[in-house]
C-alpha positions, -999 to 999 in steps of 0.1 A, spaced: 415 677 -25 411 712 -19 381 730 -1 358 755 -10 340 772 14 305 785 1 292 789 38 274 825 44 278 835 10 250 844 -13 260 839 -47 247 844 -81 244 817 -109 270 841 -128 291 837 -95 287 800 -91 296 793 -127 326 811 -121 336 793 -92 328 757 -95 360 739 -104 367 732 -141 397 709 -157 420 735 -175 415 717 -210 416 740 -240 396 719 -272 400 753 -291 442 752 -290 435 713 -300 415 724 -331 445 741 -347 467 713 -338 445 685 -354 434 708 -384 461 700 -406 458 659 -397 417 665 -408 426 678 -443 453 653 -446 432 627 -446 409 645 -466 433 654 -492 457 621 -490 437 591 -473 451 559 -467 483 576 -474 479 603 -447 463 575 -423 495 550 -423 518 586 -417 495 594 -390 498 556 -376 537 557 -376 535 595 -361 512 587 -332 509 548 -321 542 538 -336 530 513 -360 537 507 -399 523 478 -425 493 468 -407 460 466 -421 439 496 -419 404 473 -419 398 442 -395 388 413 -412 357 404 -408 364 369 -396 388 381 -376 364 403 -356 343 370 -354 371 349 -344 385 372 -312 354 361 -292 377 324 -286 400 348 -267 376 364 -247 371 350 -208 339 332 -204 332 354 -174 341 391 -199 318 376 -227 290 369 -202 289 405 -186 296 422 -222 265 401 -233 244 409 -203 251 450 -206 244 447 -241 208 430 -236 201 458 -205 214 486 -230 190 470 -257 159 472 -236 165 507 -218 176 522 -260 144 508 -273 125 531 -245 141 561 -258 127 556 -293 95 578 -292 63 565 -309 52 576 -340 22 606 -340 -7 613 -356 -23 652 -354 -54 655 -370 -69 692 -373 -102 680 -388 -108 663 -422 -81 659 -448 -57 680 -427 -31 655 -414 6 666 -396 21 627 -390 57 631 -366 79 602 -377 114 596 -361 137 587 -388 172 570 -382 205 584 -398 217 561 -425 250 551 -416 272 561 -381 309 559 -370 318 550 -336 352 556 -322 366 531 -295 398 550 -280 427 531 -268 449 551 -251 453 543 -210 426 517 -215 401 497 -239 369 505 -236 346 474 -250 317 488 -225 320 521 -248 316 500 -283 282 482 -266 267 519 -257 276 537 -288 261 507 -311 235 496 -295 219 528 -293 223 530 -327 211 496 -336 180 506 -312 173 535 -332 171 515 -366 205 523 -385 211 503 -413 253 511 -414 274 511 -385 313 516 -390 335 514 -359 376 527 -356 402 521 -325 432 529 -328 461 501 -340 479 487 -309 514 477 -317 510 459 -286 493 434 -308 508 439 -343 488 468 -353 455 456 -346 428 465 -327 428 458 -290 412 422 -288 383 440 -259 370 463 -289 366 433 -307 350 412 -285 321 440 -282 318 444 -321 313 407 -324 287 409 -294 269 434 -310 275 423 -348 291 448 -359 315 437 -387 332 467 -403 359 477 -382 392 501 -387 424 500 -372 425 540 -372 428 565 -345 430 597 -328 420 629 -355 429 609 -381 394 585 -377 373 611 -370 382 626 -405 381 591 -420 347 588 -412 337 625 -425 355 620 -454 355 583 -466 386 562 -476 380 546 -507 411 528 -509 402 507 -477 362 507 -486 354 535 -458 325 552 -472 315 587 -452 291 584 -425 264 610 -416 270 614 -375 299 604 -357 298 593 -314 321 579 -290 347 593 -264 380 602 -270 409 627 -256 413 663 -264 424 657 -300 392 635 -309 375 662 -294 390 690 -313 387 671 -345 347 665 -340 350 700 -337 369 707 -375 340 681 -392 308 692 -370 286 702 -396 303 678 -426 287 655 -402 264 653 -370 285 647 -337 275 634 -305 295 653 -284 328 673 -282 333 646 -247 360 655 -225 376 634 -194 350 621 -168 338 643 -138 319 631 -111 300 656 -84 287 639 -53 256 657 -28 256 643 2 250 652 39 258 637 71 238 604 66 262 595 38 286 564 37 322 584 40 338 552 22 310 549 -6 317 586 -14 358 581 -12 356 552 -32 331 570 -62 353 601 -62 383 579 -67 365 553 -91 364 584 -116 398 601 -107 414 569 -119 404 574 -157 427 600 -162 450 628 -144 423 656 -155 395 635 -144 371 658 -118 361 644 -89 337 670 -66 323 671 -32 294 690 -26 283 689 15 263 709 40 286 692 68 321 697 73 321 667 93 314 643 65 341 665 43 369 655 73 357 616 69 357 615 34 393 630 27 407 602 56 387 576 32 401 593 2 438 592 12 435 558 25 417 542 -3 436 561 -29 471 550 -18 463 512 -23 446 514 -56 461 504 -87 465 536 -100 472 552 -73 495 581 -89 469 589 -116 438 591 -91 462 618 -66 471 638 -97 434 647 -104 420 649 -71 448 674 -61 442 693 -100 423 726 -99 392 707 -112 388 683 -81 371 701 -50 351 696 -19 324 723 -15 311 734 14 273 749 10 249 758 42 223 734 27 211 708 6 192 737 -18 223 757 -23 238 727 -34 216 717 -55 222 752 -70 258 743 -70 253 714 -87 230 726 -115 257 753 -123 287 730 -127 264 705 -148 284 670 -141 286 645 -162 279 620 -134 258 634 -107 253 612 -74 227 621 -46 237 606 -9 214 617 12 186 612 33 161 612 10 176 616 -25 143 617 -42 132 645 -22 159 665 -35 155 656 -70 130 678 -80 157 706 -75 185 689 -94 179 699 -134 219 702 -153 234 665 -150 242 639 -177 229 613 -158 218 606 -119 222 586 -97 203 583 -65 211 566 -32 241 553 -13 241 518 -31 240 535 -68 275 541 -72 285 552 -112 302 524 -117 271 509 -120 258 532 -143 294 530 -164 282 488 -167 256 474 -160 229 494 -153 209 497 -186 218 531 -187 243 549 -215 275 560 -200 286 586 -227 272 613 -212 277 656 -220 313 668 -197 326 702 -191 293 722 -185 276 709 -212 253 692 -196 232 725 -188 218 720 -224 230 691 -241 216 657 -234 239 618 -231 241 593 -263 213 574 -262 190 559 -294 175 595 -297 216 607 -312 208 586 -343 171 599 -346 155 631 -365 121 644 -359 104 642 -393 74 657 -400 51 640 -430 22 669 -439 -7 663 -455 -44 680 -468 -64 673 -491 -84 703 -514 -110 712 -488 -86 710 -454 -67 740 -476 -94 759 -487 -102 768 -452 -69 782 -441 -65 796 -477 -75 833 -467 -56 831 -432 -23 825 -453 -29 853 -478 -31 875 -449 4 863 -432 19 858 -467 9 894 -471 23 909 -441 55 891 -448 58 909 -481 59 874 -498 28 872 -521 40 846 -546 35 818 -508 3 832 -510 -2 828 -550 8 791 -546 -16 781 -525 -44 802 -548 -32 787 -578 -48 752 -565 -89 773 -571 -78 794 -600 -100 769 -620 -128 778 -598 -132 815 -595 -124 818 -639 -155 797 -643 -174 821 -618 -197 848 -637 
C-alpha cells in the first residue's frame, strides 16, 4: 500500500478532497456503453434479453423467470448451518428495518387546521442480486427485507443466469428469496435487468417497478444511471471501500485483516489507512503482507491494495483525521482507537460506522442488524445506505375546515399578491363569496 504523508500540512477541504485516494472508475463512459442494451430491452424485450444472455454470461434456452416452486424447492440444497445464519440476519435486519420506519404525525395549528405526515411505501421494487465473482444471498436479505419493513406490497428480484447451473439462478440467491418469501424471481442480468425492471417484460409477466436497489458492477451502475428518473434508484453503488482511524492503541492484525477483508471483493476495492502514528502504519503493512499472501484470494486482495485507491494516511492527529475521513466519505468507516466514541462526535460523511477494535465490517456485512448496501465513491457526504426509509415517501395529508381558512384568508391574498398570482388568492375567496353578496 502506498503512503501519504499529511504530517505538517494544513490543508483545505478543497485540498483534502483532492487528495484522498479514489478507484479510477468512470460510470459516465459506462452510460454510453449500456445505453444501447437499455433501449434494447425497451424496444425488443424478451428478445433483446436472451441476445443479451448469449452476449454476456454465455447462456441460450433457459427460462427467463424462476419457477416459483423452484425458488421454494432450493432451500433442500441449502446447508443446515447457511439456512440457519441466512434466517438469523434476516430476523436482525427485520427488527433494526422496522426502527427506521418513522411514526406517523399529527400537527395541529388550532381548530380545524390539521397537517397529518404519513410515510407511504412504493408499490412495487426490483432488487438486483449480481453474480459475477460471487453470490451474494446476504445482499437479497438486505435489499428485501428493508423493503418488506417498509410495507411494499410487490417485490421482483433478478440475478443473472449461471450456466454453471444450466442457466439458472445461483442456488445462494435462492435460498435468500425463499427465506424471505419472495417468489418472483428472473434469471436476468447486468444492464439488461435494470431496464427490465424500468420497462416491464410482458412476454415473461415482468411488470415495471417504481424504484430499483441492489449492488452491481460499473455497468449496473451506469444503467441505474440511463433509467434514474423512469424509476427511483437506490444508488449508482460502486466496489466497496473501507477507511480505518486508528492510533497507536489499535490491534495491527485487526486492522490488516479489515483492510484485506474488503480488498478481497474486487481488484478496485479501496482499502485506507488513516493514522497519527507511523509506528502502527509499519505494523500494519507486516500484518498486511503476511495475512494477504495466505488468503484465498490472495492476487485479487494485492491488486487493490497496491491500486491508486488503496492508501495509508499519515495525519498529526486524531481531528485532522477525522477531517480526512469526512472528506473521502467511506462507505465503511471503522474507528480503532482509544476511545472511539470520543471521536465520534467529529466523524459526520460515512455510510455506516463502526466503533471499536472487536467491530470489524464483516460484522456489519452479516450479522449485525445493520444494512450493508451502503453510498461508495464520495457519496456518502450526502446520500444515506438502503434501509426501509429507500422504499418510503414523506406524504403530507392537509386539512381545514371553513373557519381554520378564514383566518389565514387575508395573509394569503397578501403573498398571492406579491407573487403576481391573484387567481391562488381568488380560490381561496371563492369559498365566502356567498357571504360578503348577502352583506348590505
Amino acid at each position: 500500500m502506498r503512503t501519504i504523508d499529511l504530517r505538517g500540512r494544513e490543508l483545505s477541504r478543497a485540498e483534502l478532497l483532492q487528495l484522498v485516494p479514489r478507484a479510477a472508475v468512470d460510470t459516465g463512459i459506462a452510460v454510453e456503453r449500456v445505453r444501447p442494451l437499455v433501449d434494447a430491452v425497451r424496444d425488443r424485450g424478451e428478445a433483446a434479453l436472451r441476445e443479451q444472455a448469449r452476449d454476456f454470461d454465455g447462456v441460450e434456452g433457459h427460462a427467463l423467470r424462476v419457477p416459483e416452486a423452484e425458488i421454494a424447492a432450493s432451500l433442500a440444497s441449502c446447508p443446515p448451518e447457511i439456512e440457519q445464519a441466512l434466517r438469523l440476519l434476516a430476523e436482525r435486519l427485520r427488527v433494526a428495518s422496522a426502527a427506521q420506519v418513522p411514526e406517523p404525525r399529527t400537527t395541529r395549528f388550532g381548530d380545524g387546521a390539521v397537517i397529518r405526515q404519513r410515510w407511504q411505501p412504493v408499490s412495487r421494487v426490483g432488487l438486483y442480486a449480481p453474480g459475477g465473482k460471487a453470490a451474494y444471498p446476504s445482499s437479497v436479505l438486505m435489499n428485501a427485507v428493508s423493503a418488506q419493513a417498509a410495507g411494499v406490497p410487490s417485490l421482483a428480484l433478478a440475478s443473472p443466469a449461471q450456466r454453471e447451473h444450466g442457466g439458472g439462478v445461483h442456488p445462494a440467491v435462492l435460498w435468500a428469496a425463499a427465506i424471505v418469501g419472495v417468489t418472483e424471481v428472473y434469471a436476468i442480468g447486468g444492464a439488461g435487468a435494470i431496464a427490465a425492471f424500468a420497462h416491464g417484460v410482458p412476454s415473461i409477466g415482468l411488470d415495471p417497478v417504481d424504484v430499483v436497489t441492489g449492488p452491481g458492477n460499473v455497468f449496473v451502475a451506469a444503467a441505474k444511471r440511463v433509467v434514474n428518473g423512469l424509476v427511483g434508484i437506490d444508488s449508482e453503488a460502486g466496489t466497496t471501500e473501507i477507511l480505518v482511524i486508528a492510533d497507536s492503541t489499535a490491534e495491527p492484525g485487526f486492522v490488516a485483516a479489515d483492510l484485506i477483508s474488503q480488498a478481497e471483493h474486487d481488484e478496485a476495492a479501496a482499502s485506507v489507512l488513516v493514522t497519527d502514528s507511523p509506528e502502527l502504519a509499519e505494523r500494519v503493512g507486516a500484518e498486511v503482507e503476511r495475512r494477504a499472501a495466505r488468503t484465498r484470494h490472495a492476487e485479487r486482495v494485492r491488486q487493490a491494495l497496491g491500486g491508486p485507491q488503496s492508501a495509508v494516511i499519515l495525519v498529526d492527529d486524531l481531528a485532522t483525521a477525522a477531517r480526512v475521513s469526512d472528506a473521502y466519505g467511506p462507505e465503511h468507516l471503522e474507528v480503532q482507537t482509544a476511545d472511539p466514541e470520543a471521536l465520534l462526535g467529529s466523524l459526520s460523511n460515512a455510510g455506516a460506522i463502526f466503533l471499536g477494535g472487536h467491530t470489524p465490517v464483516s460484522l456489519g456485512d452479516y450479522l449485525a442488524g445493520s444494512n450493508h448496501v451502503l453510498p461508495t465513491g464520495g457519496t456518502a457526504r450526502f446520500a444515506a445506505g438502503l434501509g426501509a426509509h429507500t422504499f418510503l415517501r414523506p406524504q403530507q395529508v392537509i386539512s381545514y375546515e371553513r373557519d381554520a381558512l378564514s383566518e389565514v384568508h387575508e395573509p394569503l391574498l397578501a403573498i398571492a399578491g406579491a407573487e403576481g398570482l391573484p387567481a391562488h388568492g381568488e380560490a381561496v375567496t371563492a369559498r365566502f363569496e356567498s357571504e360578503t353578496e348577502g352583506t348590505v
